[in-house]
Backbone as a ProteinNet text record, in pm:
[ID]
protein_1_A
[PRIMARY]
XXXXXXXXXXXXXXXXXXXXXXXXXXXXXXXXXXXXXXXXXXXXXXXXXXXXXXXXXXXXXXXXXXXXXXXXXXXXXXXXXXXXXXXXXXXXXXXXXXXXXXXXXXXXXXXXXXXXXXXXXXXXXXXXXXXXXXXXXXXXXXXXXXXXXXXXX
[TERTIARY]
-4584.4	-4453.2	-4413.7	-4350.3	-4303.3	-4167	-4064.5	-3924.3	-3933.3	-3878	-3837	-3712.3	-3628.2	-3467.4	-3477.2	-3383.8	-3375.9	-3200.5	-3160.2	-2977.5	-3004.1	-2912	-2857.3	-2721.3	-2741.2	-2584.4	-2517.7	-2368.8	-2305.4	-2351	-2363.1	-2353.1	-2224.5	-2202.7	-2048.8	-2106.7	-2018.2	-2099.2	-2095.1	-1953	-1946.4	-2096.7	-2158.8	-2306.2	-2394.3	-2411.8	-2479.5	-2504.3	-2374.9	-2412.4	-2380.2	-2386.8	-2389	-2606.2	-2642.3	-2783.7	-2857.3	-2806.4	-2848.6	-2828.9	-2691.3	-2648.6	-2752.6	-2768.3	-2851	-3013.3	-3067.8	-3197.7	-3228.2	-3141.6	-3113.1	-3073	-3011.8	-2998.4	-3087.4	-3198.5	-3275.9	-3441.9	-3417.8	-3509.9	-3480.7	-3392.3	-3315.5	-3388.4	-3321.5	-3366.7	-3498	-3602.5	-3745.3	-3809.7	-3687.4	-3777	-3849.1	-3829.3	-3890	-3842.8	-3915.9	-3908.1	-3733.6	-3659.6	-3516.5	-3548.4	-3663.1	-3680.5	-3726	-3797.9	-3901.4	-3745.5	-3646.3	-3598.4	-3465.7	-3440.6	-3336.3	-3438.1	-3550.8	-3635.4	-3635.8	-3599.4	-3604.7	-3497.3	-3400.6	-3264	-3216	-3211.5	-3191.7	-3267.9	-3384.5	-3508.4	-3414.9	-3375.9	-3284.7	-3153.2	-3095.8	-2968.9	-2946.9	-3056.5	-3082.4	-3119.3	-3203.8	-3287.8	-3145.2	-3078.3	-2932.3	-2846	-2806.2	-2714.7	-2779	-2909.8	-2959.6	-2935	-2935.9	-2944.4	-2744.7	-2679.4	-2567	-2517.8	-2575.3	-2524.1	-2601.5	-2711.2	-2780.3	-2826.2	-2814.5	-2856.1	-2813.7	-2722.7	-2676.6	-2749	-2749.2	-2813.2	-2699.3	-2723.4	-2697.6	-2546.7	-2565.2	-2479.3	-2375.6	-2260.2	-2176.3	-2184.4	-2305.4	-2317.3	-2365.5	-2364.4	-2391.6	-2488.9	-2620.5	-2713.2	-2711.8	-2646.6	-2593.7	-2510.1	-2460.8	-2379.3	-2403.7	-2554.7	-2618.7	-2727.8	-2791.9	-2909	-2941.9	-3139.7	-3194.6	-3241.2	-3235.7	-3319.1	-3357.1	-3508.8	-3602.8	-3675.3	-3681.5	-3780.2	-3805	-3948.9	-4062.6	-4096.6	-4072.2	-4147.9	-4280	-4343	-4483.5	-4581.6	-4642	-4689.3	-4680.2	-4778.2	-4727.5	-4680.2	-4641.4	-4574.7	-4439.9	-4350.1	-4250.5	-4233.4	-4205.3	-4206.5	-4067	-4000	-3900.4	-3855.5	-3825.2	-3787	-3651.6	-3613	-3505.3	-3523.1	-3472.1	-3484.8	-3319.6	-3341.3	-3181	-3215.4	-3123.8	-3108	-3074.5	-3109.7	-3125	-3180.5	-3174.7	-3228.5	-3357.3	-3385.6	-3540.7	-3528.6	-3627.8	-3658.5	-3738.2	-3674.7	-3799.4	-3921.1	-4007.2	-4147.3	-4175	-4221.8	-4277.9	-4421.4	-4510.4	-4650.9	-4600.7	-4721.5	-4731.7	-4709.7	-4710.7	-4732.8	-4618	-4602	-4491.3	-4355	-4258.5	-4104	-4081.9	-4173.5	-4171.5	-4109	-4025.1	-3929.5	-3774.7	-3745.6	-3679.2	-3706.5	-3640.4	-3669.2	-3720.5	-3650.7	-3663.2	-3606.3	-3669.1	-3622.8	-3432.1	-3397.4	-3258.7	-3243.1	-3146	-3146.5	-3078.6	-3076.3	-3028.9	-2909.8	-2826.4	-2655.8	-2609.1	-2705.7	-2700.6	-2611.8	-2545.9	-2475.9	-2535	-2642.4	-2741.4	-2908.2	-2921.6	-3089.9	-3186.3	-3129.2	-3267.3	-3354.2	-3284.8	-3272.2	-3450.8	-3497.2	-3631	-3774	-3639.3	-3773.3	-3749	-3601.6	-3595.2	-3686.7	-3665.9	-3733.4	-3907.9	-3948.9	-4094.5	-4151.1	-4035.6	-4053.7	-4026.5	-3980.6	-3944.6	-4057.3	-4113.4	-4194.4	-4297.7	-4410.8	-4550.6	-4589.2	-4571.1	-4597.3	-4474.1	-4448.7	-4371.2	-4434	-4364.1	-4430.3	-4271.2	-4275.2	-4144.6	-4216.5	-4142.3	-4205.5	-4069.2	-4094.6	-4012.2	-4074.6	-3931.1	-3919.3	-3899.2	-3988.4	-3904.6	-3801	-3664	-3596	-3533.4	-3621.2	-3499.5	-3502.5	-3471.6	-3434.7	-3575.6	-3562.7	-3661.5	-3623.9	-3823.1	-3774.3	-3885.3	-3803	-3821.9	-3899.3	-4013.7	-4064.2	-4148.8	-4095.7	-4140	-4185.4	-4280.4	-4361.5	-4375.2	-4340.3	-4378.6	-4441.5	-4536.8	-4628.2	-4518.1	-4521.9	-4369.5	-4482.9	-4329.4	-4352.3	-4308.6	-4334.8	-4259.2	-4202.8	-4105.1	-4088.8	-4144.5	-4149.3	-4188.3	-4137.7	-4231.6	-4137.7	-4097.9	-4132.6	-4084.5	-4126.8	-4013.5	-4038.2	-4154.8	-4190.2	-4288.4	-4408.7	-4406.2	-4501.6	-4643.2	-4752.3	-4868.1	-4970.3	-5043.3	-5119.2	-5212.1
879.3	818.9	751.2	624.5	587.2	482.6	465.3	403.4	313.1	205.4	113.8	71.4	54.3	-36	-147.3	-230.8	-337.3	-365.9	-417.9	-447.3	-571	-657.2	-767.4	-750.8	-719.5	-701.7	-763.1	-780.9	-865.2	-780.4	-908.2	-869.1	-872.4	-713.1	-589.4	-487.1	-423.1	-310.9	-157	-177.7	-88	-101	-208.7	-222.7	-165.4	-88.1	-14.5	128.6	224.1	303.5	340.9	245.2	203.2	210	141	170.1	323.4	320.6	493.9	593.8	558.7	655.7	683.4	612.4	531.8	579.7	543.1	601.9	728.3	793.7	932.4	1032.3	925.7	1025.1	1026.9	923.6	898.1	974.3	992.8	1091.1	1190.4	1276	1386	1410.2	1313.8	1346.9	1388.5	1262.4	1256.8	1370.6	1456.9	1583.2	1550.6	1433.8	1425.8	1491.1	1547	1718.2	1610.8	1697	1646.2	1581.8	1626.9	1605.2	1409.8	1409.5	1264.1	1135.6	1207.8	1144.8	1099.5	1217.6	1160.1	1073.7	1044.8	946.3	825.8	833.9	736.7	616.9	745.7	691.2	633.9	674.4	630.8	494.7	489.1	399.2	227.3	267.7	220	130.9	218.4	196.6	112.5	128.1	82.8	-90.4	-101.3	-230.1	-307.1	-191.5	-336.8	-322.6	-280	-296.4	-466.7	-425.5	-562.4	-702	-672.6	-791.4	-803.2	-682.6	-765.2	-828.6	-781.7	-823.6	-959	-995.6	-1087	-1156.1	-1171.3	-1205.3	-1368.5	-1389.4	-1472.1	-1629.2	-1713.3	-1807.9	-1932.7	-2054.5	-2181.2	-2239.8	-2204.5	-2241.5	-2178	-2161.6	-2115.1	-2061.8	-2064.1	-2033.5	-1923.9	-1889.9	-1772.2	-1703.1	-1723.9	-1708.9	-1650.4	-1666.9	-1657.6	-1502.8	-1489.3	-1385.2	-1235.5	-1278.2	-1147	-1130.3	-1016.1	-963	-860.4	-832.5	-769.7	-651.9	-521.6	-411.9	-376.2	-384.7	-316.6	-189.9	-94.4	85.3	75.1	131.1	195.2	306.1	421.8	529.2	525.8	560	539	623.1	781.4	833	887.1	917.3	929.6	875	740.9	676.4	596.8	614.4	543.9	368.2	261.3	134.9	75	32.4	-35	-192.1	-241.9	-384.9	-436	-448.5	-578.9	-662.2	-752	-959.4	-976.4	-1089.1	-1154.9	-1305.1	-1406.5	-1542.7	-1532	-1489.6	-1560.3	-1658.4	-1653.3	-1706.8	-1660.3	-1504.4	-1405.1	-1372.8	-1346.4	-1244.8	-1330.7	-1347.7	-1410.8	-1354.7	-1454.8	-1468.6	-1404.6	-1294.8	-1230.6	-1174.4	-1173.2	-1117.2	-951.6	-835.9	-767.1	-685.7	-485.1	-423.4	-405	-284.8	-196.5	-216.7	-272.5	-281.5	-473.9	-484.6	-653.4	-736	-696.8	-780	-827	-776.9	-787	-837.1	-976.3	-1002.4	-923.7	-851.4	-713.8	-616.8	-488.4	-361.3	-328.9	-253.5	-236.2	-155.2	-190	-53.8	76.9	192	293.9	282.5	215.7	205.9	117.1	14.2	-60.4	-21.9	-38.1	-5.4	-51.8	-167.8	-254.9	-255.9	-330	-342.2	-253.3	-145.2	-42.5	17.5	-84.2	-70.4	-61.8	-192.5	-210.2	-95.2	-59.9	7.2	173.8	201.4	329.8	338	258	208.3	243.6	194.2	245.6	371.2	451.1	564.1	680.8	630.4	676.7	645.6	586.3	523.2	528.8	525.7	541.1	426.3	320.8	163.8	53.6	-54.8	-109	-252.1	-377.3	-491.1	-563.8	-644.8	-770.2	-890.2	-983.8	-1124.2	-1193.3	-1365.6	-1419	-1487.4	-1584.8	-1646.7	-1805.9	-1893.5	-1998.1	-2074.9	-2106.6	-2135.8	-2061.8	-1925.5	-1832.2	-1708.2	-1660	-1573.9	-1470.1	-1351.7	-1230.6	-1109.4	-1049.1	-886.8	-798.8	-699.2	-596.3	-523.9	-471.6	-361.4	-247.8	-144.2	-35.8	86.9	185.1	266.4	412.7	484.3	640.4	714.8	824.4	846.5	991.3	1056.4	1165.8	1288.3	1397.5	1504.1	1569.5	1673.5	1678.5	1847.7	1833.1	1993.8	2027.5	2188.8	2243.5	2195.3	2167.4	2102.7	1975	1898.5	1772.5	1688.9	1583	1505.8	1405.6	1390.9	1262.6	1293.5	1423.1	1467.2	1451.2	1377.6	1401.3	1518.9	1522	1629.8	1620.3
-5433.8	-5450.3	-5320	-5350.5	-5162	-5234.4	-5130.5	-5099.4	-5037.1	-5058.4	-5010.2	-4985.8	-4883.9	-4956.8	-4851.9	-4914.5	-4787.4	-4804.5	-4701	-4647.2	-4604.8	-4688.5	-4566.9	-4531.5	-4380.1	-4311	-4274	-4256.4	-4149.6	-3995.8	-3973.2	-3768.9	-3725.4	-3767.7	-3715.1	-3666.4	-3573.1	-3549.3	-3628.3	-3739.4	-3828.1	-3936	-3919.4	-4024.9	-3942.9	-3841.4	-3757.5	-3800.3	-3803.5	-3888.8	-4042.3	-4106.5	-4216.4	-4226.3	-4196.7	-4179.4	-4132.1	-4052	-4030.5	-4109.7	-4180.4	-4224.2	-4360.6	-4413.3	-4553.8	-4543.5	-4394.7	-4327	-4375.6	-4276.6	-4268.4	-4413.8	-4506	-4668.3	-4732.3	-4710.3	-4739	-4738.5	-4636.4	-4575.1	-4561.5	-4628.1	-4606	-4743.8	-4862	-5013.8	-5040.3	-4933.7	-4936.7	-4888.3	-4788.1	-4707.6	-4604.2	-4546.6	-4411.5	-4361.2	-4217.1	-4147	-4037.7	-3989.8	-3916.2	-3804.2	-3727.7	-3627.7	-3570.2	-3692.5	-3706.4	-3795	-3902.4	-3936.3	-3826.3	-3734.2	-3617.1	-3506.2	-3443.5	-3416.2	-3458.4	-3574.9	-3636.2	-3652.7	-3680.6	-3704.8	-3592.5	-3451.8	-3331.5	-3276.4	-3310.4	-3312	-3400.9	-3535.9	-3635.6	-3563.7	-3516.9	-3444.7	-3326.2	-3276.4	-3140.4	-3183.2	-3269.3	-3367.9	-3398.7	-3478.4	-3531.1	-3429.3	-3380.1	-3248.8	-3173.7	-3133	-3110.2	-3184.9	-3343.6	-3393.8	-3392.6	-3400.8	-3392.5	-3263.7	-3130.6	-3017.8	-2998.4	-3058.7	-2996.9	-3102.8	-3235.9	-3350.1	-3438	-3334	-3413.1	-3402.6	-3420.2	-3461.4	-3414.4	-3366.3	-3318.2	-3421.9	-3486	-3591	-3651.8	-3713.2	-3765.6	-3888.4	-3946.7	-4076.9	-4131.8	-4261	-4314.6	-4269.5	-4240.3	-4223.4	-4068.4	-3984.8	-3837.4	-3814.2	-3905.6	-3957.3	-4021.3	-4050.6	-4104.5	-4041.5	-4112	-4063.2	-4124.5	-4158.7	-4243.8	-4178.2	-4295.5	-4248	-4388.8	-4384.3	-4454.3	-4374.4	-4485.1	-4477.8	-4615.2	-4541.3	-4641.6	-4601.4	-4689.9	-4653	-4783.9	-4729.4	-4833.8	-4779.5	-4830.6	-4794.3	-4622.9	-4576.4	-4448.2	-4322.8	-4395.6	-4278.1	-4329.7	-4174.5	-4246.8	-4130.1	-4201.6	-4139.7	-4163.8	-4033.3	-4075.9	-3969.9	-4055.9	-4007.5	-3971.4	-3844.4	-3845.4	-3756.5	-3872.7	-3864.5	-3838.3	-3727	-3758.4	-3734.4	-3707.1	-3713.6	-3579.1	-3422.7	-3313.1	-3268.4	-3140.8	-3020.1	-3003.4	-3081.3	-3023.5	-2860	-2856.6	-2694.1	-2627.2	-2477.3	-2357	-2402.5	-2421.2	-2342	-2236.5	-2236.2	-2131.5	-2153.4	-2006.6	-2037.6	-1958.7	-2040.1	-1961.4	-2071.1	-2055.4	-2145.6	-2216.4	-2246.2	-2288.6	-2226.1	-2300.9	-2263.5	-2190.4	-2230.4	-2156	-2236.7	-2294.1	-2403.9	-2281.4	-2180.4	-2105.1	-1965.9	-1909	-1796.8	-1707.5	-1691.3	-1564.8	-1671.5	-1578.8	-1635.8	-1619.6	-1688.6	-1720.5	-1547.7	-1466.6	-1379.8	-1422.7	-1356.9	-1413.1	-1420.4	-1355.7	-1398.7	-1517.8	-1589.5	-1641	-1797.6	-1853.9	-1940.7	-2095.9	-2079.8	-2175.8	-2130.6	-2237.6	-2168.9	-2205.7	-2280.1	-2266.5	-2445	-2495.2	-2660.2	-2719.9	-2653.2	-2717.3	-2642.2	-2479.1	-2443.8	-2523.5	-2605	-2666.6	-2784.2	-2851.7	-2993.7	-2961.1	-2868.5	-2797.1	-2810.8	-2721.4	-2733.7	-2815.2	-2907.9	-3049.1	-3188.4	-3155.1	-3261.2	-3218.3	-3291.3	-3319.3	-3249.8	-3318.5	-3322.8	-3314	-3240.9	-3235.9	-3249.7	-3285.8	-3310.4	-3267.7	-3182.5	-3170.8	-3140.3	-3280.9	-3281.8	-3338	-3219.8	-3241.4	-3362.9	-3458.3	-3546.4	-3488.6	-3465.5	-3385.1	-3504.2	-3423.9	-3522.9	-3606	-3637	-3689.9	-3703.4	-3573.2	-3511.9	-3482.9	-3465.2	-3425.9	-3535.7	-3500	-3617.8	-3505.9	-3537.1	-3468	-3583	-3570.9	-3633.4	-3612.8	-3603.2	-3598.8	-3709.7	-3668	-3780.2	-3694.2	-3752.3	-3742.6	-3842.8	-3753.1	-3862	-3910.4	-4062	-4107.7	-4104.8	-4117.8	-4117.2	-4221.8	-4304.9	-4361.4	-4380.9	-4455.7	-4470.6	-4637	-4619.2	-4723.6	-4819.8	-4953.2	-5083.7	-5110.5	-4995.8	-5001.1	-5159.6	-5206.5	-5244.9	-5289.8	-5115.8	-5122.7	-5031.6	-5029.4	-4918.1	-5016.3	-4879.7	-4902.8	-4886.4	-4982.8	-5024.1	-4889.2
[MASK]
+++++++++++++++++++++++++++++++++++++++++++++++++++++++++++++++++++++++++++++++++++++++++++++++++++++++++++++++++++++++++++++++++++++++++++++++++++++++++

């Protein structure tokens, strides 16, 4: 058995945990173990916070205004996506967390979103859209608890 849902949001920040919240019932129903589904959810949060602070797109229009989150949980892994209608992320070479000019400093109040999402997740993938906008996607491999739903054999 595996889930899918997908949201198109306004870019508000009340549609922030509006997504989590949804994540998290979700995987609650499914019996993913608490530990992997708050990873997740934070991982989640961190993703649309981004697309609403930075998501918006050249133009005034509808499309500028929202932004997508797709999850799949499907056997033992769960994958989730958000796309918005930006600008996307500098071009940068180099490994892990290079989505940001420079590193966030420790007083920094921003900045540290894509390198949380990292460390929360299994797998991370950020690719720009030229023209319209960036998606963030990330995958964790689940856990589950006794009885689950959707747990694999």
């Amino acid at each position: 058995m595996s889930i899918w849902w997908s949201l198109h949001l306004r870019r508000d920040a009340a549609s922030v945990p509006l997504a989590r919240r949804l994540l998290l019932g979700t995987m609650e129903t499914a019996g993913v173990d608490p530990d992997i589904s708050y990873d997740l959810s934070v991982a989640l949060s961190e993703a649309c916070a981004n697309a609403v602070e930075h998501g918006g797109g050249q133009g005034a229009g509808e499309a500028s205004a929202a932004y997508r989150v797709t999850a799949y949980l499907d056997g033992e892994k769960c994958r989730i996506e958000v796309a918005d209608s930006g600008p996307g992320f500098p071009v940068r070479r180099g490994g892990q967390c290079a989505h940001a000019a420079q590193p966030p400093s420790p007083t920094a109040e921003s900045g540290r979103g894509l390198c949380l999402i990292e460390q929360l997740a299994d797998h991370v993938h950020v690719r720009n859209r030229p023209g319209r906008g960036a998606v963030v996607s990330f995958d964790k491999i689940l856990k589950w608890r006794e009885g689950a739903l959707l747990k694999v054999s």
